[in-house]
C-alpha positions, 0 to 999 in steps of 0.5 A: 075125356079120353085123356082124363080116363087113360090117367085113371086106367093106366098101368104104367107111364107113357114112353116118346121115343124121340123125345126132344124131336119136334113132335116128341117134345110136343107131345111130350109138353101135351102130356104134361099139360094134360097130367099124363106121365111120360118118360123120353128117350134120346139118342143125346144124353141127357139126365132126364131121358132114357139113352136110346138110339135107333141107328144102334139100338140097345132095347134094355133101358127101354124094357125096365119099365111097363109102358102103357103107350108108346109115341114113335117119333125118332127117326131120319126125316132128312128126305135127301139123307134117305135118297142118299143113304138108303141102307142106312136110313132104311136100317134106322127107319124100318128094320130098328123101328119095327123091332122096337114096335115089336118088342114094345107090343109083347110088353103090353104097350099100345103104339102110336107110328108117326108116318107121312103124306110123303106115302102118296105121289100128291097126284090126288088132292086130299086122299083118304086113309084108304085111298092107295098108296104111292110114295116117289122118294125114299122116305116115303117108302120107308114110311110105309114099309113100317104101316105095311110091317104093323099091318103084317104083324097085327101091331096094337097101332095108331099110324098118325099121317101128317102134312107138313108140321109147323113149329110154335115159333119163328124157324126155317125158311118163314124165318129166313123170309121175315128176317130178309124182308126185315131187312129190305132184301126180296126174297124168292118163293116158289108158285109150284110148291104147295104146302098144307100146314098143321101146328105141332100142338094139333099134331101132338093132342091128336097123338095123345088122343088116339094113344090114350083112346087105343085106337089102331089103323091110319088117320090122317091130320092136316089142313084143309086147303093148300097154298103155294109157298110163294102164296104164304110168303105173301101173307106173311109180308101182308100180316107183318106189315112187310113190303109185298113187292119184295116177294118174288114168285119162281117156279123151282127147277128140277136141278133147284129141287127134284120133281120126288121131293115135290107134289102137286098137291099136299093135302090129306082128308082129315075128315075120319079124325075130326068126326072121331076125336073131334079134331079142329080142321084148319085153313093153311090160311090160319095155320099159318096165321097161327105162326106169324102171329108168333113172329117179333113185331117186324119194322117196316121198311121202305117199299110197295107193300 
């Protein structure tokens, strides 16, 4: 409903700054789905996206047209990158970003910030938007430092906190994982690192909703449980019909991956936002059905499943 009435409102076209990132080309296909036109932009030419980048941004492709609402996607999501480089990163996550925010508000335009999870300590399962934050890497302060600069300046702004994002196909370490096992080979998952996956389509329809909604302040989306990666290994071998016995759990060491990048707990309340946009609260265990279920037919392999 608040799809089909922004199409009949609008002044202008949408705009997904980062519109060939996960999300942003998630949103970007949402849109086009629901029949609400967006313009991309890019740091990587293209012929179909406006040229723009943050880390040395040139603000006037973006200010030749109104836009009605702005997705802000672009970013360095690398959290070693931000640990490593934080004056860079900071200068392209914080400074860059509020600029743009800024200077996309006094055009009229209504914004959509996608933050973190990564602003809490994941010391307490599932907090609510209200709940106090506390990031422990720099990534996640540099997330909050932009919802604490639209907060300030009292930025028109839905800020959009997700878990961690699933791709619609097969990549990363799930992909690693089923083509190992494919192959016969055990791999090594780890038993204390949670994970409480949400789909790029529910990130993006919840993207869109609160932007064509205008809807401002923070909301949170992810699934409603949580599991170890050692956990979802599992179920991915038990859903492929893959040997379980080659899924060996291991706890990480802080030399493997340090403790900031790690959280007890990976949960978010999601409540606020099903209630408001109706929004589906899924198990990580269907999540990440959802997933395999994009995977090839796997063939099976000698072993103890």
């Amino acid at each position: 409903m608040a799809e089909r009435d922004f199409q009949e409102r609008a002044n202008g076209p949408g705009l997904v700054v980062g519109g060939d990132s996960l999300v942003g080309s998630g949103i970007q296909l949402h849109c086009r789905e629901a029949g609400i036109p967006v313009e991309i932009s890019s740091r990587r030419p293209a012929t179909k996206s406006l040229l723009f980048d943050l880390r040395d941004p040139d603000f006037a492709p973006l200010e030749r047209t109104r836009h009605e609402f702005a997705f802000i996607c672009a970013a360095v999501t690398d959290m070693r990158a931000c640990q490593d480089e934080p004056v860079l990163t900071r200068r392209v996550n914080v400074d860059n970003t509020i600029e743009l925010m800024r200077r996309l508000a006094d055009r009229g335009t209504h914004l959509l910030f996608l933050s973190s999870s990564q602003v809490f300590d994941g010391e307490t399962a599932a907090p609510t938007e209200d709940a106090p934050t506390c990031p422990k890497n720099e990534y996640g302060a540099q997330k909050l430092a932009v919802e604490e600069a639209i907060a300030r300046h009292e930025l028109p702004a839905a800020i959009l906190r997700p878990t961690k994002i699933l791709a619609s196909h097969p990549v990363g370490v799930f992909k690693a994982w089923f083509d190992a096992l494919g192959k016969g080979q055990a791999i090594q998952a780890a038993t204390n690192l949670p994970i409480s996956p949400v789909t790029v389509e529910d990130v993006a329809r919840a993207a869109v909703l609160l932007a064509a909604g205008r809807h401002r302040g923070v909301w949170h989306l992810g699934a409603s449980d949580e599991m170890t990666y050692f956990e979802a290994a599992r179920l991915m071998a038990e859903r492929q019909q893959l040997p379980q016995a080659l899924v060996k759990g291991e706890a990480l060491t802080e030399a493997q991956v340090p403790s900031i990048y790690r959280h007890r707990h990976a949960t978010l309340s999601s409540r606020k936002i099903a209630r408001a946009l109706d929004m589906p609260l899924r198990s990580a265990r269907d999540v990440l059905a959802m997933l395999f279920a994009h995977f090839p037919p796997a063939v099976a392999v000698s072993g103890n499943a």
